[in-house]
C-alpha positions as CSV (number, residue, x, y, z in Angstrom):
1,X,28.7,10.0,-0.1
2,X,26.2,9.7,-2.8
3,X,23.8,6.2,-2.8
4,X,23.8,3.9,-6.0
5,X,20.9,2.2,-7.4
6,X,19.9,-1.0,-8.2
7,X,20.1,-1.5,-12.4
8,X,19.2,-4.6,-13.1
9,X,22.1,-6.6,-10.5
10,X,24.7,-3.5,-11.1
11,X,24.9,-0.9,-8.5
12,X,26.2,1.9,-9.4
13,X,25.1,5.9,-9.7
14,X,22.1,6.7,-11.4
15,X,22.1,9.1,-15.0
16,X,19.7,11.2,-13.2
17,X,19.9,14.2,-10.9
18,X,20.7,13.5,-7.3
19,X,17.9,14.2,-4.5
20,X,18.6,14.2,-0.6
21,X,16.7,11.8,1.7
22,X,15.3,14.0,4.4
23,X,14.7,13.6,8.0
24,X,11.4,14.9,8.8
25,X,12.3,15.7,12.5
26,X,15.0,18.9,12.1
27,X,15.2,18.4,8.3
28,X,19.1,16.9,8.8
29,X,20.5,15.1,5.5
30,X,20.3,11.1,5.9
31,X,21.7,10.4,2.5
32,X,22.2,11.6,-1.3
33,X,20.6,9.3,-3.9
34,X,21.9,9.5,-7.5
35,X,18.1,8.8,-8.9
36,X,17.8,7.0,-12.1
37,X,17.1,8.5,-15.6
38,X,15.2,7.4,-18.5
39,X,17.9,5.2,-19.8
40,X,18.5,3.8,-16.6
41,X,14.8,2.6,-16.5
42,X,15.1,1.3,-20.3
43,X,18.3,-0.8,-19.4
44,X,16.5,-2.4,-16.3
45,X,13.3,-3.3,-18.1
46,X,15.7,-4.7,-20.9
47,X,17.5,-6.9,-19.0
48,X,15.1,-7.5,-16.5
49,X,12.8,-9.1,-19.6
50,X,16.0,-11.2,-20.4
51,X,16.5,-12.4,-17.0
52,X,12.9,-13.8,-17.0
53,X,13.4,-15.7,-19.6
54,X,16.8,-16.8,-18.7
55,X,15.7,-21.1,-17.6
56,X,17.7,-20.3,-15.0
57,X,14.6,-18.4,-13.6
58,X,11.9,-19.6,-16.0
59,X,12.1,-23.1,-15.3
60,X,12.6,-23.0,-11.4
61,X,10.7,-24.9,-9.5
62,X,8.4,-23.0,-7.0
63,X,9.9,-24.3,-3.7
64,X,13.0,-23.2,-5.0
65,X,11.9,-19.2,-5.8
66,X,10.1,-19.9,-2.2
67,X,13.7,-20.5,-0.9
68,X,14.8,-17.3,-2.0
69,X,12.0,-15.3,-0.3
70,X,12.5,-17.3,2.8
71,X,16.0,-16.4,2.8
72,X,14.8,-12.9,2.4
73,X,12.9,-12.7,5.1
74,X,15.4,-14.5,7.0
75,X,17.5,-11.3,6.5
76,X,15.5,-8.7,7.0
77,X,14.5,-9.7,10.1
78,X,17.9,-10.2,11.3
79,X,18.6,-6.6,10.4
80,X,15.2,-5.7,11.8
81,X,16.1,-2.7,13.6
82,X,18.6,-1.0,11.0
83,X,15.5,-1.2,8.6
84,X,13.6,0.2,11.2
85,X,15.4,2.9,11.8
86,X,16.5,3.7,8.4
87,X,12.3,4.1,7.4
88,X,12.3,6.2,10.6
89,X,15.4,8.3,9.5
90,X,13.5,8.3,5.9
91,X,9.9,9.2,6.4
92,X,9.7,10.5,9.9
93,X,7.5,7.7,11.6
94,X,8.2,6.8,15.4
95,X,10.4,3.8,16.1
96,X,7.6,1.5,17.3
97,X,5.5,1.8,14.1
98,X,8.7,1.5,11.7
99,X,9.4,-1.7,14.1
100,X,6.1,-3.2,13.4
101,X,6.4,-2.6,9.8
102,X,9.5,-4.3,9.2
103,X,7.8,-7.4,11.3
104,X,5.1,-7.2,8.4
105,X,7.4,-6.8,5.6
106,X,8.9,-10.2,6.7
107,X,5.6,-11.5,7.6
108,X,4.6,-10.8,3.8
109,X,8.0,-12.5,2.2
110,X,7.7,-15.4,4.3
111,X,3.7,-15.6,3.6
112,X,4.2,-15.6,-0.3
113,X,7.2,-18.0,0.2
114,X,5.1,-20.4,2.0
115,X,2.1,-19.9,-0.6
116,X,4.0,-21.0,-3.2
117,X,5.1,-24.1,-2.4
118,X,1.0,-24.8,-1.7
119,X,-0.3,-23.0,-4.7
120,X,-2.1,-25.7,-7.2
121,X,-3.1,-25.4,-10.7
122,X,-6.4,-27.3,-11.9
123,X,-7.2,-30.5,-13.9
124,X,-10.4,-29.1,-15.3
125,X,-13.7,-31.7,-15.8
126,X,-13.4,-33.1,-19.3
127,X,-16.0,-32.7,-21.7
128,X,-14.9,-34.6,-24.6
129,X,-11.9,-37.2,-25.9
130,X,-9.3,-34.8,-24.1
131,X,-7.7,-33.9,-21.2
132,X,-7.9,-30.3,-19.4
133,X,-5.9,-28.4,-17.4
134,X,-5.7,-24.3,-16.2
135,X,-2.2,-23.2,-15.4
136,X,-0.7,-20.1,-14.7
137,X,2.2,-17.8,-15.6
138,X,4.5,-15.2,-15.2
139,X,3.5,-11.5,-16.7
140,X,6.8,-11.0,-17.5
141,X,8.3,-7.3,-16.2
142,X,6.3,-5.8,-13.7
143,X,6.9,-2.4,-12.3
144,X,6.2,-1.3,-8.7
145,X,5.3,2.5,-7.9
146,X,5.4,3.1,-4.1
147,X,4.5,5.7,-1.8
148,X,6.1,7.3,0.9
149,X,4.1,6.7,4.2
150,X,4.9,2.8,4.5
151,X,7.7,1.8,2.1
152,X,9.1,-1.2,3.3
153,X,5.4,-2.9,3.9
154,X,3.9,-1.6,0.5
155,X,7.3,-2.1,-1.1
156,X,7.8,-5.7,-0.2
157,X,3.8,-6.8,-0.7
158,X,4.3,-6.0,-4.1
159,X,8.1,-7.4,-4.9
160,X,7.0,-10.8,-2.8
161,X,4.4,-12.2,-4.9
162,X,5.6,-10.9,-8.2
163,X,8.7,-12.6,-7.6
164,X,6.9,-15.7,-6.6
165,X,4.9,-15.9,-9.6
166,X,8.3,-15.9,-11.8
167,X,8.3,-12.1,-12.7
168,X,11.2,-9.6,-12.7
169,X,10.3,-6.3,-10.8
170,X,11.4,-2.9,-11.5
171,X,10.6,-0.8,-8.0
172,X,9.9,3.2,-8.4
173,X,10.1,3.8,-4.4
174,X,8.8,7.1,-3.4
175,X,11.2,10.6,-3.8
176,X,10.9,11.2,-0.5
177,X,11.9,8.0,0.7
178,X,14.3,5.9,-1.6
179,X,16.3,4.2,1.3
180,X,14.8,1.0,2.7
181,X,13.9,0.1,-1.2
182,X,17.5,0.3,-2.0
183,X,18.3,-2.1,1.2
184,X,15.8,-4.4,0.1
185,X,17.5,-4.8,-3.0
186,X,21.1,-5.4,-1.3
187,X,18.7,-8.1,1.0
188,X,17.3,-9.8,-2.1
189,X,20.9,-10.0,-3.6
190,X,22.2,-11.6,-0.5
191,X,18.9,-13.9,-0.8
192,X,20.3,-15.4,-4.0
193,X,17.6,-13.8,-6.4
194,X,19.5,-14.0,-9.7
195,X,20.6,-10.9,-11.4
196,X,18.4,-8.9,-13.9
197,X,15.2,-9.7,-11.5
198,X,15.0,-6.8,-9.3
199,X,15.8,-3.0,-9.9
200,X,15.3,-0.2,-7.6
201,X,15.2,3.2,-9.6
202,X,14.6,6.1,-7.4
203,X,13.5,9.0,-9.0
204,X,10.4,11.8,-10.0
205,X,7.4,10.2,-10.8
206,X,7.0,12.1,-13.8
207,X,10.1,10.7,-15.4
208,X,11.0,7.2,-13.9
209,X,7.4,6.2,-12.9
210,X,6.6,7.8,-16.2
211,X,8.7,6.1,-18.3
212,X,8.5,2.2,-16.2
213,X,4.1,2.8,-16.9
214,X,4.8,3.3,-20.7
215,X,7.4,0.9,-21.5
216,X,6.2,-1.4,-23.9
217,X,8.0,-4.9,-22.4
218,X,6.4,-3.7,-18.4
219,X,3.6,-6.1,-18.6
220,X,1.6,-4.8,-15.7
221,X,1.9,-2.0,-12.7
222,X,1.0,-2.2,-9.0
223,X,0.6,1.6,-7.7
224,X,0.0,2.8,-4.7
225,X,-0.9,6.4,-4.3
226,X,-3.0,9.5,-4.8
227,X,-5.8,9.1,-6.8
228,X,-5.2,11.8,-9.3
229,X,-1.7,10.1,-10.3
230,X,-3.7,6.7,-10.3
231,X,-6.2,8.1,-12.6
232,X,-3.3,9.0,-14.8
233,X,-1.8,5.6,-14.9
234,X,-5.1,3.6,-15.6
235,X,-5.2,5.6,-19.0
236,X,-1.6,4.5,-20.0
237,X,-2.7,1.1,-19.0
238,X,-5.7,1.1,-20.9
239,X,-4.0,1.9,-24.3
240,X,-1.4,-0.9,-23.6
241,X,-3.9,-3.1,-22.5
242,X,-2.1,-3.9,-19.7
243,X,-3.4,-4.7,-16.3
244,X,-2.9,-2.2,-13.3
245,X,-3.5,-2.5,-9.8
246,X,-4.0,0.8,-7.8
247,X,-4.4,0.8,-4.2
248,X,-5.4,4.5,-4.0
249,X,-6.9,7.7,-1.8
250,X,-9.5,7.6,1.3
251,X,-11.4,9.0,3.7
252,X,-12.8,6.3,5.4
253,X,-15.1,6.6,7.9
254,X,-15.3,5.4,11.8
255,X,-18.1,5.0,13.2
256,X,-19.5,4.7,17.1
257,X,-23.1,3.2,18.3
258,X,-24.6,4.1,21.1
259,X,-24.0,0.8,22.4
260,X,-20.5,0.9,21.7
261,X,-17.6,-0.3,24.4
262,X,-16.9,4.0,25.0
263,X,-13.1,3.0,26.2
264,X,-12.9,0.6,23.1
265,X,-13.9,3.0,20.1
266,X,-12.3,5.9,22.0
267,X,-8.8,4.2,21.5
268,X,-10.1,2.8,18.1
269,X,-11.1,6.0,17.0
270,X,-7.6,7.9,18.0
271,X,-5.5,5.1,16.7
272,X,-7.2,4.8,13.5
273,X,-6.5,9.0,12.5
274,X,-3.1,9.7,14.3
275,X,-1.0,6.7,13.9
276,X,1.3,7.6,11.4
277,X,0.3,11.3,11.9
278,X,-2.6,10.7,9.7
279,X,-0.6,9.9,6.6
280,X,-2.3,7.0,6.1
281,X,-4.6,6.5,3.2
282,X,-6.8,4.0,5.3
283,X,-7.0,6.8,8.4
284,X,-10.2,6.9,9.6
285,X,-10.6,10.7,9.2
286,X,-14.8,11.1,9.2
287,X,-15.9,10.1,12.6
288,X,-20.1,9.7,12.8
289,X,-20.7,9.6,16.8
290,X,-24.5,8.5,17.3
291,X,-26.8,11.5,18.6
292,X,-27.4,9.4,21.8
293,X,-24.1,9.7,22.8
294,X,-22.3,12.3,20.8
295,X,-21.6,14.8,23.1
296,X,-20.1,12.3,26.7
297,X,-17.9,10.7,23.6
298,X,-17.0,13.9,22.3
299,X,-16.0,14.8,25.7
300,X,-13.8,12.1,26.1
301,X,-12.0,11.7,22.7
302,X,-10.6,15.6,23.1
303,X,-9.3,15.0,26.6
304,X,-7.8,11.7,25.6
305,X,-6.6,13.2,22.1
306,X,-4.8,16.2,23.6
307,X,-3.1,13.7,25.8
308,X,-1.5,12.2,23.0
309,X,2.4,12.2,23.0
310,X,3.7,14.3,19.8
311,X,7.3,14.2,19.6
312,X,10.7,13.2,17.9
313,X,10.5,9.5,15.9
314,X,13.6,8.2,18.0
315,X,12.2,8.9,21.3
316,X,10.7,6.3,23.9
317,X,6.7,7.0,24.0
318,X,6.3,9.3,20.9
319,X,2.8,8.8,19.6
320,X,2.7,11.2,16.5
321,X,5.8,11.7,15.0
322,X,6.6,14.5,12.0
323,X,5.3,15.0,8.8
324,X,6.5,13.8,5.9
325,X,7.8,17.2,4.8
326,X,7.5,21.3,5.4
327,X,5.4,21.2,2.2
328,X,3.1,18.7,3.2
329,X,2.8,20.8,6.8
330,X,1.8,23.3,5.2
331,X,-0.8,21.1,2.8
332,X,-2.6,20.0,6.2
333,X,-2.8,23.0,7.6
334,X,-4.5,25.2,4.4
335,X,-7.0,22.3,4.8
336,X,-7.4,23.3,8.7
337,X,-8.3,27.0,7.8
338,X,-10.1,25.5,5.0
339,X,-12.0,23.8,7.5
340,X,-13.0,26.5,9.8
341,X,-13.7,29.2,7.2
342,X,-16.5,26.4,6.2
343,X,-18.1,26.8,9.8
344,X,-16.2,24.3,11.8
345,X,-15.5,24.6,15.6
346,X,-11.8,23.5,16.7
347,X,-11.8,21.0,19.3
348,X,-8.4,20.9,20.0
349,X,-5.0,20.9,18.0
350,X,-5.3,23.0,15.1
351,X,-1.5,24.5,15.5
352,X,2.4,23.2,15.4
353,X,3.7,22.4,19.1
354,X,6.8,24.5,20.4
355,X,10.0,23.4,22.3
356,X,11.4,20.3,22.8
357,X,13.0,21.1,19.6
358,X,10.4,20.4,17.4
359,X,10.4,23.9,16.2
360,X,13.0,22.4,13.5
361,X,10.8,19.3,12.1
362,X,7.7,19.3,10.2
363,X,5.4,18.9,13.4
364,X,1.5,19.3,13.5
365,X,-0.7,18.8,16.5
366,X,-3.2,16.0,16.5
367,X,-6.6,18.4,15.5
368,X,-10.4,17.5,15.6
369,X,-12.7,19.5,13.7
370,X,-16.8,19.7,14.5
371,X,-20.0,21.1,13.2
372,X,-19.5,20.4,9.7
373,X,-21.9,18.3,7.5
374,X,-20.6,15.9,5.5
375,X,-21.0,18.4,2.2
376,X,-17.7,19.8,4.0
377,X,-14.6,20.2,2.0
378,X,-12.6,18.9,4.7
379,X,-15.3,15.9,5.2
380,X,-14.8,14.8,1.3
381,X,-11.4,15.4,0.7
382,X,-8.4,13.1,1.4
383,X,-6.2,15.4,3.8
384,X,-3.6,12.5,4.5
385,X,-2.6,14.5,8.2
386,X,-3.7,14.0,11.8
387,X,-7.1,16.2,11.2
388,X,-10.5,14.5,12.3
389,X,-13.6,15.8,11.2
390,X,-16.2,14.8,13.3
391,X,-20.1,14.7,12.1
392,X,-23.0,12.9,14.1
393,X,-26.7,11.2,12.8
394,X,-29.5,9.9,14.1
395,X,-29.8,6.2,12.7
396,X,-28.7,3.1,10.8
397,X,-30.4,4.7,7.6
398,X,-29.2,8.2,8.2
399,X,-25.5,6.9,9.0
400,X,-25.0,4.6,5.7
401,X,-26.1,7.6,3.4
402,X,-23.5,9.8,5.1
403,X,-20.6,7.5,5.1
404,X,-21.4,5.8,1.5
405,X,-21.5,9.6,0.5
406,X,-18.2,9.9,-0.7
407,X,-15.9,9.0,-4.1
408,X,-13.6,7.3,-2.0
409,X,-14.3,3.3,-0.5
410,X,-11.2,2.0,1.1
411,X,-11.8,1.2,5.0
412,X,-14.2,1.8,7.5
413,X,-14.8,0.9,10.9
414,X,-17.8,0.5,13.5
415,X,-18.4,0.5,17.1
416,X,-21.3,-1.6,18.8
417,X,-22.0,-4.5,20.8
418,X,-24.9,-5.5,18.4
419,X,-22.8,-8.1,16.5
420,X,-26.2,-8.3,14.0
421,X,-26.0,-4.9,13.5
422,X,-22.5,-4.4,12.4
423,X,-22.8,-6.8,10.7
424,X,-25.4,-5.7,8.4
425,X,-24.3,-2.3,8.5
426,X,-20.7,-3.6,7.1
427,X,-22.3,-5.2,4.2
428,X,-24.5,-1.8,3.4
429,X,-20.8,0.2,3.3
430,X,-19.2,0.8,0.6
431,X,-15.7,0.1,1.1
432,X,-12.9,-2.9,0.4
433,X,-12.2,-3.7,4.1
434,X,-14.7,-2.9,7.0
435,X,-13.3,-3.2,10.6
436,X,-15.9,-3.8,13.8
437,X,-14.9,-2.8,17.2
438,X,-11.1,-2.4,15.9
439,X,-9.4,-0.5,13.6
440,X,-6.2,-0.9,11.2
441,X,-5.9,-4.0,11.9
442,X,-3.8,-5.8,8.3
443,X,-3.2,-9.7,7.7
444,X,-1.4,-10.4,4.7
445,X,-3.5,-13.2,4.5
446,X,-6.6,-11.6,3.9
447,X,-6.8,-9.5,0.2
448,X,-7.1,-5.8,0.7
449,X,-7.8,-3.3,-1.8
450,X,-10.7,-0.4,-2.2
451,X,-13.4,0.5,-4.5
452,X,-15.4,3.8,-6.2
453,X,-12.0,6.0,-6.7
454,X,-9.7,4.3,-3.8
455,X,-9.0,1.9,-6.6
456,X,-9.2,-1.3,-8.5
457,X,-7.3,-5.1,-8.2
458,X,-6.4,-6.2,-4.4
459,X,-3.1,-7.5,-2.6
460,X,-2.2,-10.0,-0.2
461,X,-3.9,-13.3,0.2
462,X,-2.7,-16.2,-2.2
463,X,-4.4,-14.2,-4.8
464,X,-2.1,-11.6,-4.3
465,X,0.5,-14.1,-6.3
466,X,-1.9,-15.1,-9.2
467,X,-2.9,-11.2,-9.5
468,X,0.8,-11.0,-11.2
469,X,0.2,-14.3,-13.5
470,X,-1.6,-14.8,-16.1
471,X,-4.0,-18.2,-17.0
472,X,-3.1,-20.6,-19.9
473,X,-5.2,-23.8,-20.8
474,X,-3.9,-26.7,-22.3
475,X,-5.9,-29.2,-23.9
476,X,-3.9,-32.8,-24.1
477,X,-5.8,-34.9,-26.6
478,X,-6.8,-38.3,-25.9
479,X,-9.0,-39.5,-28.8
480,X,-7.9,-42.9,-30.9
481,X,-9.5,-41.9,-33.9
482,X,-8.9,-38.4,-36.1
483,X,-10.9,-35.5,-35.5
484,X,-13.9,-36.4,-37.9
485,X,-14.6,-33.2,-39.4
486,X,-12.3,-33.6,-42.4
487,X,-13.9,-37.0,-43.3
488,X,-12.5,-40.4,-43.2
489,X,-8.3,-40.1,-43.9
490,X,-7.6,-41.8,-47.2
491,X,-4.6,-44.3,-46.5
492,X,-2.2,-44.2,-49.7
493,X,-0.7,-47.2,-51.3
């Protein structure tokens, strides 16, 4: 049976050509998606841009838009495990992260629900016979390009607050994983969103994304992705004028102290690269161990990393689950030759695992490089697979030039018992979040994004709403007489 997509309220088949959904683990077919086509995407902008206009939507008040997201999350975490298992059957990930995602993807709806109803607008001081106010307002169409690691988180911290600052959203989920988008559009129907305000169009970047970024009536873009498409869609932007957010690449660095809790930053350090299987673009893939204790941490991190449990998503226990694709196997594992033509010594990993029947999925061992120097290939660019490259230095100084030496700034993390110290040290890196003494850790209440090429704009927090609004003043006029630059009025008789 062949999925429909969303089209502005009508499902139905898409014009464009149909694409299976994958399962990472044996490669089995969970579904056929009918993905949209170019005319598919004009229609949903079309209507969606009538919708928003409709007063239906335009002039409801914001506890009652907030009711609709609470009923939303309402839903989806009534059918908390079928999502979860469905992102699981899509992308590959084990059970317990897909769980915990879906827990955040209501979190989110239920956050940006709850911000609403407390968001203000601002009488602003007076400075003359008038009164003044700043309020804000919808964009208009926005269009949502998401990626393929964690759809139903990234998916739903974009729709949330877009459709809680009065927007209609058109949703490009990733071609690998077009599943739990569609679901969250039967979720939002059931939620009461009126039709026209949400459309789910799977399909290639290169056409659907294409033609959502360049649509004249999409008022902005929130993509998350690699930074080379990113790039791409900041251009378009720019010649619409139209703002974009990108949440984009990284290769964020972790970094241990010699005073660090070992036991701490050891799980830290292993949880922050092969959760997800590395696919992850705030992994924690450069590790800088302190000379002091490089080689006892060293020790430890292999021993513990080869006891890590790599096996099928749907099984009790699995740590690292499969790849996101035979293709993207084979991406991770040029970059591990890469790595050791370039000098570096395998630690462990470095090989796909055998039997248990994971012969038929897209598999990859946990893998920790050393003895590179951070002018490394494999230390610079983003591999997005469970690879560590491991590097040492000597001191505060020689550690900051080393991590801050790279295009990307999304995360990083540090290790130490010297709260003074990490904390200056986090204000000398150059990256959009900083975690000390844990690692991965996300609160949709706190605004997240990156800087240098991991992007531009940030989500989450009660920003994330106004970040898909725009700001009007109005100026209400209060003076008794007539503005005097025209001169006295003449009265007629």
């Amino acid at each position: 049976m062949t999925e429909s997509i969303l089209v502005a309220g009508d499902w139905r088949p898409g014009r464009g050509e149909e694409t299976p959904s994958l399962f990472p683990a044996d490669g089995s077919v969970n579904a056929v998606v009918a993905t949209a086509g170019v005319d598919d995407v004009n229609e949903a902008i079309e209507r969606a841009d009538r919708a928003r206009r409709e007063p239906a939507w335009r002039n409801m008040r914001p506890h009652e838009r907030a009711a609709i997201l609470g009923r939303a999350s309402d839903l989806l975490t009534g059918r908390a495990e079928a999502v979860a298992r469905l992102q699981t059957r899509d992308n590959g990930k084990p059970l317990a992260e897909t769980r915990a995602l879906v827990a955040s993807a209501a979190g989110t709806c239920r956050y940006f629900a709850s911000a609403l109803e407390t968001l203000d607008d601002a009488l602003t001081p007076p400075r003359g016979d008038y009164l003044t106010m700043s309020v804000h307002e919808p964009l208009g169409v926005v269009g949502a390009i998401t990626p393929w690691n964690s759809p139903v988180a990234s998916e739903m911290q974009k729709i949330a607050p877009a459709l809680a600052g009065g927007n209609a959203v058109v949703v490009k989920p990733a071609d690998a994983t077009p599943l739990v988008a569609l679901e969250l559009g039967r979720i939002f129907d059931e939620a009461g969103l009126p039709p026209g305000l949400l459309s789910i169009l799977p399909g290639r970047g290169s056409v659907v994304g294409d033609a959502i970024v360049r649509h004249p009536l999409v008022k902005k873009v929130s993509f998350t992705g690699g930074t080379r498409t990113g790039r791409m869609l900041a251009h378009i932007a720019a010649d619409k004028l139209m703002p974009v957010s990108l949440e984009l690449g990284g290769k964020s660095p972790t970094v241990v102290f010699d005073d660090a809790d070992i036991d701490h930053a050891v799980n830290g350090v292993l949880f922050g690269i092969f959760s997800s299987a590395g696919q992850a673009c705030i992994a924690g893939s450069r590790l800088f161990v302190q000379d002091g204790i490089h080689d006892a941490f060293m020790t430890r991190l292999v021993e513990a990393t080869a006891r890590l449990r790599v096996g099928h998503p749907e099984a009790d226990g699995t740590q690292v689950g499969p790849l996101i694709s035979e293709q993207h196997r084979g991406v991770v594992e040029d970059y591990v030759k890469l790595g050791l033509e370039e000098g570096a010594t395998l630690l462990t990993g470095g090989e796909r695992p055998r039997g248990d029947g994971l012969d038929r999925g897209s598999y990859y061992q946990p893998t920790i490089l050393a003895g590179l120097t951070n002018a490394a290939r494999v230390c610079r660019e983003e591999i997005f697979g469970p690879v560590l490259v491991a590097m040492r230095f000597a001191d505060e100084d020689d550690l900051v030039a080393q991590a801050n030496d790279s295009v990307y700034g999304l995360a990083s993390g540090l290790w130490t018992r010297d709260y003074k110290r990490a904390l200056r040290v986090a204000r000398r890196l150059e990256t959009g979040t900083v975690w000390i003494n844990t690692y991965k850790q996300i609160s949709v209440s706190t605004p997240f994004g990156g800087v240098k090429e991991s992007g531009t704009g940030r989500e989450k927090g009660v920003g994330g709403i106004r970040a898909y609004q725009q700001q009007k003043s109005i100026y209400l006029g209060l003076n008794e007489q007539p503005i005097p630059w025209a001169g006295p009025v003449i009265e007629e008789h």
